[in-house]
N, C-alpha and C positions, 0 to 999 in steps of 0.2 A: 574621570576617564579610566581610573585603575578598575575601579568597580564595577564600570560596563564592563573594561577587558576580560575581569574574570567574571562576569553573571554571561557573557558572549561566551566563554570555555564551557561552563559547567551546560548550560543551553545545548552546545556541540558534541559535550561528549554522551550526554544525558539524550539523545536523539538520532545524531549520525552516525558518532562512534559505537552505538546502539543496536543501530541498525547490522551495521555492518560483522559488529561480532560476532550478530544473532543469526545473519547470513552465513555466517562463515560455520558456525557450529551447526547450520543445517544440512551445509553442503558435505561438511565431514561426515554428519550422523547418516546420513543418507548415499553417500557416496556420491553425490552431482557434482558436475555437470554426465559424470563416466554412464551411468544407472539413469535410467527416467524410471520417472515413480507412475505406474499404473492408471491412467486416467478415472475410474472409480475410486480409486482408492485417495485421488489430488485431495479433494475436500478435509478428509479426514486425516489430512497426515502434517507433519512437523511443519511443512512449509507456509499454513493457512495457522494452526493452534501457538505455533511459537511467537508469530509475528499478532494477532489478537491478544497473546498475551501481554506483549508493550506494548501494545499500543494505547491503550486509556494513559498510562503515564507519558509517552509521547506526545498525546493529546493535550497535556495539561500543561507542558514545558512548551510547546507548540503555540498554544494559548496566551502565554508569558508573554511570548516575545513579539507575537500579533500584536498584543495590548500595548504594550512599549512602544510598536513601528507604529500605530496608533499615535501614541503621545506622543512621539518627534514629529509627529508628521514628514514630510515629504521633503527632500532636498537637502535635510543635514548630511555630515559626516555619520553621524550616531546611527541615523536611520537607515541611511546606503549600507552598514556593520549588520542589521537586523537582518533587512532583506537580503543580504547575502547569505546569513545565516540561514532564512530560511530556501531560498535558492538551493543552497549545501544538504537540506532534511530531502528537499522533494528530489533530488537531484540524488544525491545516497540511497534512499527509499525505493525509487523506480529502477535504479544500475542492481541493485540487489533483486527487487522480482524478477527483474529480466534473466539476471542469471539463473535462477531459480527454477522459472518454470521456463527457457525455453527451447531445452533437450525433450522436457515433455509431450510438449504439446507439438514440438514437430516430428516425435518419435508417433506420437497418438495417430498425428495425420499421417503418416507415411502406411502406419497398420489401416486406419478405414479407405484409406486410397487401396490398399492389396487386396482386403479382402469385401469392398463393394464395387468399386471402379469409382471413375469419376464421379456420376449424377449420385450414387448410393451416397461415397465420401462426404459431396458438397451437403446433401440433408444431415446425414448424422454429424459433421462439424458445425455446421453453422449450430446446431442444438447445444454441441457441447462448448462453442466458444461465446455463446449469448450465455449462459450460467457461467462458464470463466469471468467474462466480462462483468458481468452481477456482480458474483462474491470476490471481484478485483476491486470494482466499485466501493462496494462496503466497507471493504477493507483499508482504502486507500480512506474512506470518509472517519475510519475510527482510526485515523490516525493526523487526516490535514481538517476534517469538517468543523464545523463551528457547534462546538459541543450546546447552545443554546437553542439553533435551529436544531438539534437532535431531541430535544427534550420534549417537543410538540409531541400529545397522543398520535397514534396512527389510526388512519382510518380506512372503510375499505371501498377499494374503486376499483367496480369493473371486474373482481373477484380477484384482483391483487390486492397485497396489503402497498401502501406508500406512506410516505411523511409526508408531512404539512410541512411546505415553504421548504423544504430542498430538492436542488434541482438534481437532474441526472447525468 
């Protein structure tokens, strides 16, 4: 039981506490929520490179504990300690993007509402919240996906690139 207790801490602090610092040192570097960062420039900047950055180690500590809630199976005490933990990654993970980007992107939209109106607005967001949505996706996948469905070649369909066996 001690030895869950502390492989459950190092799992928390190695992922949420993780998260949250790396939030925290973005919103300092960048000044957010005060500042919204640029909609061309979203991509490229601290908010998307810092969090890819831990994520493959998040992935793997992520992995751990799947594997574990795996072996307990379903209904222990032990198991109910995992999935809360992991509860606590995707639940930290999401409260941090949120706060991240969503001075941006309703600073974004307020700019193409003034200067298209409405019908202009509606085309040029929908463009820019379907690639939001994309590299949210990926992003959220290199860090909760199941790093063996990722390892599939990629093939191409339709003149997209996809993976084999993950969903969207």
């Amino acid at each position: 039981c001690a030895l869950q207790d502390a492989a459950l801490e190092l799992l928390r602090v190695g992922v949420a506490d993780r998260l949250t610092q790396t939030s925290t040192q973005i919103q300092d570097a960048l000044h957010i929520p005060k500042v919204p960062i640029a909609a061309d420039k979203l991509e490229a900047s601290l908010v998307y490179t810092r969090f890819h950055g831990i994520s493959k180690r998040s992935n793997v500590l992520i992995s751990i504990a799947r594997k574990r809630l795996d072996a307990l199976g379903n209904g222990s005490v032990a198991a109910a300690s995992y999935e809360d933990l992991l509860t606590l990654c995707r639940n930290t993970y999401c409260s941090a993007r949120e706060t991240l980007l969503t001075n941006t992107i309703r600073t974004h939209m307020d700019i193409l509402k003034d200067r298209h109106g409405l019908v202009g607005m509606t085309r040029l967001a929908s463009v820019f919240l379907i690639r939001l949505v994309t590299v949210e996706t990926a992003l959220y996948l290199d860090f909760f996906g199941d790093p063996e469905k990722r390892k599939h070649p990629r093939k191409k369909v339709k003149g997209t690139i996809s993976t084999a066996d993950e969903g969207g």
